[in-house]
N, C-alpha and C positions, 0 to 999 in steps of 0.2 A: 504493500500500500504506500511506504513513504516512497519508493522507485519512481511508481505512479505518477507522483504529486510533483514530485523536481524535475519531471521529463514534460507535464503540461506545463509548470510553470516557464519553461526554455521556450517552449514554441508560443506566447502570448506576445513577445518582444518582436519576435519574426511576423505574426500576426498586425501587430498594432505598426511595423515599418509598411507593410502591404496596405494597409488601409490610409496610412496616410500619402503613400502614392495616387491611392483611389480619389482623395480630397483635393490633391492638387493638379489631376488631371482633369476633376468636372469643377475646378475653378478657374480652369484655362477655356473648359469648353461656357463656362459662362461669359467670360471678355467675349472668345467670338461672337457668342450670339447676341452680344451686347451689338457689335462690330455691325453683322446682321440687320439687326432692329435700326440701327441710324441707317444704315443704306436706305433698308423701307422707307424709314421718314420725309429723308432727302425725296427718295422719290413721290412721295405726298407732295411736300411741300414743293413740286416743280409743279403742280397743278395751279398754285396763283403765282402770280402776280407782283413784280419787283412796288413797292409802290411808294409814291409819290403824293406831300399833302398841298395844299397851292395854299397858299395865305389871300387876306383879305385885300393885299393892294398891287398883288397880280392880276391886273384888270386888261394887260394885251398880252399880246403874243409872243414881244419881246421883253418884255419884264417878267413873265412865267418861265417856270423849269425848261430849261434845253436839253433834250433827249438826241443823245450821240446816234443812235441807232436806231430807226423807228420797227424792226424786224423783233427787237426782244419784247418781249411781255410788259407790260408797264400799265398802271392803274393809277389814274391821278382819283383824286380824292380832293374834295371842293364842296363849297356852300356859294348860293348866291344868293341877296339879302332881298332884295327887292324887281321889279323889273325895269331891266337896262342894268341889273349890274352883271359884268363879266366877268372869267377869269381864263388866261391862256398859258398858252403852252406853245414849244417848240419842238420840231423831231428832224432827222433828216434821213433819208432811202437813197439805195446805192441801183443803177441799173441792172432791173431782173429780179426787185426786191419786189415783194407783195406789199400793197398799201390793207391794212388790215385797223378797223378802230370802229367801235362802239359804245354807244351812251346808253347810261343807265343811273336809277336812284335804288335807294334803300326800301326793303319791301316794306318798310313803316308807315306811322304817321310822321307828320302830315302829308308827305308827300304821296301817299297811295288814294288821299283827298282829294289829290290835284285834277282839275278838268285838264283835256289835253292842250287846249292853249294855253295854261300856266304853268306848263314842263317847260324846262329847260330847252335847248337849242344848241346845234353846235356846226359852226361856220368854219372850213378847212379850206386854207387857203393851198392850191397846188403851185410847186416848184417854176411851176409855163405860167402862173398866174391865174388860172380856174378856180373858180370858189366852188365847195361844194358843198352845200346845205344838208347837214343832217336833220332832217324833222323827226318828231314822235312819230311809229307807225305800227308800232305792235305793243303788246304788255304780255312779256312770259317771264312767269317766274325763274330765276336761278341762285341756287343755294350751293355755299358756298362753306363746304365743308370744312377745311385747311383753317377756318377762321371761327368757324358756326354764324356765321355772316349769312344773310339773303336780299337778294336786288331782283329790280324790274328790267329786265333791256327795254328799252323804247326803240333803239334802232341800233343797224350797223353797215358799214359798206367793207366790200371786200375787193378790190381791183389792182390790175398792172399798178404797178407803183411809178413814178419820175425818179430821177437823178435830182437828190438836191434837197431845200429844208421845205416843210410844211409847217404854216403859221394856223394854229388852231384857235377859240375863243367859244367859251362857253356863254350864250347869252342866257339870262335869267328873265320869266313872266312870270313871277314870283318867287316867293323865299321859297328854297329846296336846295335839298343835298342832292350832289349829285358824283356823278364815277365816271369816267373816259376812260378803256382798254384799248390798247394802243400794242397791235404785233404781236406775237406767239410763239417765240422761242425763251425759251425756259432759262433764264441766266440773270443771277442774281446780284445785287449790291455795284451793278455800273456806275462808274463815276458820272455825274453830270453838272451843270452848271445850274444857277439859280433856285437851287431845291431845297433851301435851309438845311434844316440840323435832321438829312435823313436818317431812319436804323438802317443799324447796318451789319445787321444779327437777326434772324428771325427771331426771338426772345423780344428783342425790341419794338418788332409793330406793334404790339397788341395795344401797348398803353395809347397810344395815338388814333388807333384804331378804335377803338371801344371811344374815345372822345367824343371822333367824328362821329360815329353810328348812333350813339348815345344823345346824342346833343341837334336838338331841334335848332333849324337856320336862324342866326341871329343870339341865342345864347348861350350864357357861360354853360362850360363842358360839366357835366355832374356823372361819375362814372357808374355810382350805383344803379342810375337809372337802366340800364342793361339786365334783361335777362340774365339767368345763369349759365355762366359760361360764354353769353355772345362777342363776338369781337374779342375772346382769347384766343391764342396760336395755340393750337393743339400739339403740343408737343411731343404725346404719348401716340398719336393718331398713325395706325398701318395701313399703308391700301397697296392695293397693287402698283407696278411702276408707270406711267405715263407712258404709253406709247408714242404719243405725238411730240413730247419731251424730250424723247432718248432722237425720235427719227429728224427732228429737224434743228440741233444743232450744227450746221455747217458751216457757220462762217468760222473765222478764225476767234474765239473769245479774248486772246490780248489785244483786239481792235478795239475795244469798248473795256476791257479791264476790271472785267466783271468773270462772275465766278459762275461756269456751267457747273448743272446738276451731274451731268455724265464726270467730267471733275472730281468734283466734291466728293462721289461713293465711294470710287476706289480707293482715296486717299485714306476716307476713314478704316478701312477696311484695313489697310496698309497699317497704319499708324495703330489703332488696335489692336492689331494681331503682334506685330513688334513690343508693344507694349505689354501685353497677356504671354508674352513668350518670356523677355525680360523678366518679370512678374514673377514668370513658372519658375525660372532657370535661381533667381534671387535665394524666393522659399525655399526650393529645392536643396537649394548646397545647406543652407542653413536649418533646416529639415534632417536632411541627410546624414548631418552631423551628429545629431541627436539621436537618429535612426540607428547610426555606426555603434555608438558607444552604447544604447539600447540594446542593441544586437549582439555585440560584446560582452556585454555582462550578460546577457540571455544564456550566451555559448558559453560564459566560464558559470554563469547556475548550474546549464546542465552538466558540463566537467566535472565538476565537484559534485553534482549528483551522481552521478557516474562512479566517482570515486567513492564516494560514501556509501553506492548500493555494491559495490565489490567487496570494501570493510565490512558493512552487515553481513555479505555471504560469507565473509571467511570467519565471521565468527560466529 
């Protein structure tokens, strides 16, 4: 019986080195799927929209934000106070570029109040000097997951693009919020001119966001006024990858200096997996240490059991 006792006592030590191999190999497999899980996100979050807020004395074309590239995604974000007041914006399109942009408000009040002659308006000046009037012509809902955000399109055009800048102007007939999507390729945090203090972290929309969405044309911002959860960046949010996202990144992204979604995955991917290797390799020696000399004294237990169950037999 004491034989018994000193020879399982020997194999607990070999035991407890094996099981903490087992802990440091499914804490390695946890970083990956860490790794995993931001890819998904990334690819969520190429479903909206770089976006842009216009302040209250951006009233042309040229005093509103300048968009380096009118092909990437871009979502300006604006009030108009009264009617006749405007707010504009600037883009420019390269030959063979798609002209791509759409108006739209928040599915709220007041604006969901609105008769159609007191929507919004929006005047595109083309590169040859064409103007092109976007009117209200439809009302469909689109909800806007990445955010828990929902809006109205009133309108959109899609056509051959020019070589050259578009002056845009949002005109107001009446107080309302309103949204301009501007191109469709997925690439975030582009540098541009006259945009104030944009985020420049998905973490950082929501606060401005939730403002805008929150805060009826004309007053100060109150953020409680929101639903639960609207106008937060879902951070936790998985969806499948964006097809349209991954396929029309082609231009070159250091023309505009801005961070593609296809980019971003791999690196994290890269950078957590290095790091969860590091990590393994860190514990491991330091584990292993402790394993060693665990295992050591395990094998001189059992020795001296060994030795002590030969003493018993010989006497």
């Amino acid at each position: 019986m004491q034989e018994t006792y000193r020879q399982t006592s020997s194999h607990k030590g070999i035991d407890t080195a094996m099981q903490s191999n087992t802990n440091r190999g499914a804490r390695f497999g946890v970083v990956l799927a860490s790794a995993l899980a931001a890819v998904l996100f990334l690819s969520t979050a190429a479903s909206a929209h770089d976006p842009i807020f216009l302040e209250k004395a951006q009233t042309t074309a040229d005093t509103g934000p300048y968009m380096p590239d009118g092909t990437i995604s871009w979502a300006l974000y604006g009030s108009v106070l009264e009617t006749g007041d405007a707010r504009g914006f600037e883009f420019d399109l390269r030959d063979g570029d798609e002209l791509y942009v759409s108006l739209l408000i928040p599915n709220i009040e007041p604006e969901l109040s609105l008769d159609d002659a007191e929507l919004p308006t929006l005047q595109l000046d083309t590169p040859s000097g064409e103007r092109i009037d976007i009117i209200p012509e439809i009302r469909e809902v689109f909800d806007e997951p990445f955010s828990n955000t929902s809006y109205v399109t009133l309108a959109e055009i899609r056509q051959p693009g020019e070589d050259g800048r578009y002056q845009g102007v949002v005109l107001g007939n009446a107080a309302s919020r309103f949204t301009v999507a501007i191109g469709e390729r997925e690439i975030f945090f582009t540098e541009t001119e006259r945009s104030g203090d944009r985020p420049s972290s998905f973490p950082e929309i929501s606060e401005p966001l939730k403002a805008w969405y929150s805060t009826p044309p004309g007053e100060e911002p109150v953020l409680a006024a929101t639903a639960d959860g609207e106008g937060e960046i879902q951070m936790d949010l998985i969806d499948e990858a964006m097809e349209t996202g991954e396929a029309n990144d082609t231009r070159e992204d250091a023309d505009s200096g801005g961070i593609s979604s296809q980019l971003i995955a791999p690196l994290v991917v890269a950078v957590a997996a290095v790091g969860g290797f590091l990590l393994y390799r860190r514990r491991g020696q330091g584990e292993g240490q402790g394993q060693s000399n665990e295992a050591d004294n395990a094998t001189g237990n059992a020795t001296d059991g060994d030795k002590g169950s030969k003493v018993d037999a010989d006497a």
